[in-house]
C-alpha positions as CSV (number, residue, x, y, z in Angstrom):
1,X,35.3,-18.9,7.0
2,X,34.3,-19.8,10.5
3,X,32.4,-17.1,12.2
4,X,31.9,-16.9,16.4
5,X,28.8,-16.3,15.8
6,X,28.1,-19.7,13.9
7,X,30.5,-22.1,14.9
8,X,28.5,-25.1,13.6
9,X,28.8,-24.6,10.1
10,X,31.8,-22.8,7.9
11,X,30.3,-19.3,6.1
12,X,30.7,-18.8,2.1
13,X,30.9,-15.4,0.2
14,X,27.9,-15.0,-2.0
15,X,26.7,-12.1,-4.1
16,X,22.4,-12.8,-4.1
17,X,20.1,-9.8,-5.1
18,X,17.5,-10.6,-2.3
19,X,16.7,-8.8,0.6
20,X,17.9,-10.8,3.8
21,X,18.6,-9.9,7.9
22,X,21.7,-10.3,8.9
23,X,21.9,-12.4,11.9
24,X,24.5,-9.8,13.4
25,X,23.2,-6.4,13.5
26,X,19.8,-7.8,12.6
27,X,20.1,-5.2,9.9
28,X,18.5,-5.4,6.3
29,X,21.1,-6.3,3.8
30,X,21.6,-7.2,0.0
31,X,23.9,-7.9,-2.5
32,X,27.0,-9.1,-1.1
33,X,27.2,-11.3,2.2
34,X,28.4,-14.5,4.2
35,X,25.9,-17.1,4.3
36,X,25.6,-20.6,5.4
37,X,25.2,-23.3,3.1
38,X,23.5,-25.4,5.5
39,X,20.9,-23.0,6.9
40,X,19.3,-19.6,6.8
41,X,22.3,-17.6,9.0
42,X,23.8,-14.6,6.8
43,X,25.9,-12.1,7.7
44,X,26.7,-8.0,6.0
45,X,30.4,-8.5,4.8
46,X,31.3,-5.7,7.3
47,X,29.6,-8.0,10.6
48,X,31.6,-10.5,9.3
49,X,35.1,-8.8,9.9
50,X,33.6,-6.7,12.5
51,X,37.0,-5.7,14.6
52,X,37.2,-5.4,18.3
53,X,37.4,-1.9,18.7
54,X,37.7,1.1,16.3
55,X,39.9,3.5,17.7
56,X,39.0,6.8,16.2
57,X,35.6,7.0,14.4
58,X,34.9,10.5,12.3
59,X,31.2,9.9,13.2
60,X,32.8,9.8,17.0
61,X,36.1,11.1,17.6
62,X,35.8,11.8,21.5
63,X,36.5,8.3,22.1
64,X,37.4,4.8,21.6
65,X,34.3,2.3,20.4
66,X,34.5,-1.6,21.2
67,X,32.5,-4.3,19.5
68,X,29.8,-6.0,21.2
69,X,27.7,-8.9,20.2
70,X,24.6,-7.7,21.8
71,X,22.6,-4.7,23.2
72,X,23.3,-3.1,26.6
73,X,21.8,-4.1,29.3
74,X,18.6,-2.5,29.7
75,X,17.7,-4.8,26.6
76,X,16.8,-3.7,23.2
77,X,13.6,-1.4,24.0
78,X,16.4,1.5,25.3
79,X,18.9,1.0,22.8
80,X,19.3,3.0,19.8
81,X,21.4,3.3,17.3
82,X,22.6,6.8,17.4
83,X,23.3,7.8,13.8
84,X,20.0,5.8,12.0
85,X,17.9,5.6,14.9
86,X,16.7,2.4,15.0
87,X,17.3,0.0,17.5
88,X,20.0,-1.8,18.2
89,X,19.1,-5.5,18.4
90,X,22.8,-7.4,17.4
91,X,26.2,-6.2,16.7
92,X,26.9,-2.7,17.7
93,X,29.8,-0.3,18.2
94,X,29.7,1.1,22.0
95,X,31.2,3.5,23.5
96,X,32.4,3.2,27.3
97,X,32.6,6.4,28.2
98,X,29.7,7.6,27.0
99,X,26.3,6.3,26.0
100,X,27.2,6.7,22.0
101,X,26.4,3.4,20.0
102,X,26.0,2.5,16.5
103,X,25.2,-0.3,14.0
104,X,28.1,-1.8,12.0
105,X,26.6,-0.9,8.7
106,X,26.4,2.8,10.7
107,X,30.4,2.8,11.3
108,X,31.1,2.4,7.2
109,X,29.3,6.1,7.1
110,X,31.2,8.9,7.6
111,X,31.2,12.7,7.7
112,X,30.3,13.4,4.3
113,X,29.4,10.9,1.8
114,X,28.6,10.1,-1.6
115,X,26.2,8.0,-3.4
116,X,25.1,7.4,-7.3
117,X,21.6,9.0,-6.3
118,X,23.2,12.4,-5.8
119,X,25.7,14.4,-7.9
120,X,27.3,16.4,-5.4
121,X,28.9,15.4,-1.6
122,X,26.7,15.2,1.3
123,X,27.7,16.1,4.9
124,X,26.3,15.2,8.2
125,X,24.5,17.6,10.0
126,X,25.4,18.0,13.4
127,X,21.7,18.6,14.6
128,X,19.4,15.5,14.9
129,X,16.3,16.1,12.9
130,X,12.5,15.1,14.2
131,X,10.0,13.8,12.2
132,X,8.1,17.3,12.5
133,X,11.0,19.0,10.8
134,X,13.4,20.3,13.6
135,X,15.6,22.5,13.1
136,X,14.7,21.9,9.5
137,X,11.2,22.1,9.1
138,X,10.8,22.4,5.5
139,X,13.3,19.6,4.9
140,X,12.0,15.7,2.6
141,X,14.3,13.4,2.4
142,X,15.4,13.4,-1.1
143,X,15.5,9.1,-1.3
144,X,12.2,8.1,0.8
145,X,10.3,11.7,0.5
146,X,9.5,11.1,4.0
147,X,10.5,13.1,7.2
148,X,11.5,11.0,10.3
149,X,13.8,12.1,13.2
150,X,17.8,11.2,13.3
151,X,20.4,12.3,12.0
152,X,20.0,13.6,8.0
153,X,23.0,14.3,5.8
154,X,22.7,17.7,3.6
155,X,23.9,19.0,0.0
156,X,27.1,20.6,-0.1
157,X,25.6,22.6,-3.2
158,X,21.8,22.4,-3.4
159,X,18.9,21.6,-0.7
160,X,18.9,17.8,-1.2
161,X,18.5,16.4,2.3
162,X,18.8,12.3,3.1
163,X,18.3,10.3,6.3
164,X,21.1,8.6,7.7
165,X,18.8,5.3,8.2
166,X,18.3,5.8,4.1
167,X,22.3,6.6,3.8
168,X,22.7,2.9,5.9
169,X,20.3,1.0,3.6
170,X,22.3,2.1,0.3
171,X,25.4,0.8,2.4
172,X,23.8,-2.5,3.2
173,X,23.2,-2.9,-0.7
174,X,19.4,-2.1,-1.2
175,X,19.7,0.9,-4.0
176,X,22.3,-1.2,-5.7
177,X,20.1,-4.3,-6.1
178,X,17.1,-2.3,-6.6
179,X,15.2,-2.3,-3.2
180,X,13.5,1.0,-2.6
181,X,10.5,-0.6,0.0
182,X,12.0,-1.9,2.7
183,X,9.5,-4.0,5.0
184,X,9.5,-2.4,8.8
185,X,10.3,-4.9,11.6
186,X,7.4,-5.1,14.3
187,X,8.6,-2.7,16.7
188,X,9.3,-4.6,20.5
189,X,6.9,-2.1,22.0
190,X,4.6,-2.0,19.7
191,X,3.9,-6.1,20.3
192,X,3.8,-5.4,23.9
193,X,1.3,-2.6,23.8
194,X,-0.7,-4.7,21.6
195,X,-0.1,-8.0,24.0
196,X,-1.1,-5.2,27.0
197,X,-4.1,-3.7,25.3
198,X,-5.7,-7.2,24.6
199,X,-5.0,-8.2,28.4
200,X,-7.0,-5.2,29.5
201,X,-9.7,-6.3,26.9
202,X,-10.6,-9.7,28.5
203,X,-9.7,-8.2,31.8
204,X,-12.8,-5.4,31.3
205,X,-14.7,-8.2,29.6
206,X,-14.6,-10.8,32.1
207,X,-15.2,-7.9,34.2
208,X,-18.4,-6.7,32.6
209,X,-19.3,-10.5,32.2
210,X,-19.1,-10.8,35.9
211,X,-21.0,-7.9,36.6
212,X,-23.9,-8.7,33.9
213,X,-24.2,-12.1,36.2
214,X,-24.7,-10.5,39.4
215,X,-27.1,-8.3,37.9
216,X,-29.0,-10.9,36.7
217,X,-29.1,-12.6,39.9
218,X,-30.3,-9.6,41.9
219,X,-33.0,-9.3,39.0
220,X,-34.0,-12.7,39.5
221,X,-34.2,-11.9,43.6
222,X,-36.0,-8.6,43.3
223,X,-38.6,-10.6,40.9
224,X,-38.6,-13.8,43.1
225,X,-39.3,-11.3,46.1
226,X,-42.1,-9.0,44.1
227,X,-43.7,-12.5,43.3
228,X,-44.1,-13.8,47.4
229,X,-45.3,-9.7,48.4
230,X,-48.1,-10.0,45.7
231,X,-48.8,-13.9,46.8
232,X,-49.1,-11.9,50.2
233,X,-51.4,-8.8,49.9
234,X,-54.1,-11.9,47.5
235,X,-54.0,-13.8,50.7
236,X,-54.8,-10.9,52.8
């Protein structure tokens, strides 16, 4: 298949048990995807048939999402995904009416779910946790036994909580090809903070280093002076 997204070179469907980003969503993935046999672009099977709109969503049933190819504007630092929390750097489903948005991989969630990990049906709380508990302060995460803020799906039957963003990586394939670490992408603001904090460190070094010269100059005055005064009072 040709894809809009890569018009120079036709996509295959390949099942491959290694981790990979899709170049749409800029999602993890694994398992099955579209790939180029020509170079590294690969696509989640859902980016690939991404339609234009979805007109009812259970995850949003106010209004009417459309497809876009990139983030809003305001550019990737303000967008979030709204079910998994991360940001939205690719492919997302907006809405126009309001500021709702999520990931592809987000939009094959639903309600209430269920996954090999678990044996009863989990449903979406309406509440979004934080990762100091919430509403839900006593509340792990069944699958990473972490807490972290979004939205978490709960047991129907028993206390077993799980993240949405760990709900979205069994989606993209990682439980099913045996992927339980995934690797976190360096954070936008995180690489300018750092960029920022080592700009301030020459800035106050240079700063210091100017200073250390002009002190060493009046140093070199204040001696060069205490020298011609004693010169003085011997010839006296």
């Amino acid at each position: 298949m040709f894809h809009f997204g890569h018009h120079q070179h036709p996509l295959a469907k390949v099942q491959l048990r290694e981790l990979f980003t899709c170049a749409g969503c800029k999602e993890y993935g694994a398992g099955k995807r579209f790939a180029c046999q020509q170079c590294n672009f690969q696509l989640h099977e859902f980016c690939a048939f991404s339609p234009p709109s979805l007109k009812t969503h259970p995850l949003h049933g106010q209004h009417q999402l459309h497809f876009h190819s990139k983030p809003k504007q305001g550019g990737i630092l303000w967008a979030k995904c709204d079910i998994c929390w991360k940001p939205v750097k690719g492919f997302t489903f907006r809405c126009s009416a309001c500021s709702f948005q999520m990931h592809p991989c987000c939009a094959m969630l639903s309600t209430q779910v269920s996954f090999p990990v678990h044996p009863h049906s989990l449903k979406l709380l309406p509440t979004i946790a934080s990762s100091s508990g919430g509403d839900h302060p006593g509340f792990v995460c069944g699958e990473c036994k972490r807490k972290k803020s979004g939205r978490v799906y709960r047991c129907t039957v028993c206390d077993y909580h799980l993240h949405a963003v760990c709900a979205k990586n069994m989606i993209n394939g990682l439980e099913d090809n045996g992927i339980k670490v995934v690797p976190e992408k360096p954070s936008m603001l995180g690489a300018a903070a750092r960029v920022a904090s080592l700009v301030i460190v020459e800035f106050i070094g240079g700063l210091f280093e100017g200073i250390g010269e002009s002190v060493g100059q009046v140093l070199v005055q204040d001696i060069g002076i205490g020298r011609c005064v004693s010169r003085r009072r011997r010839i006296e």
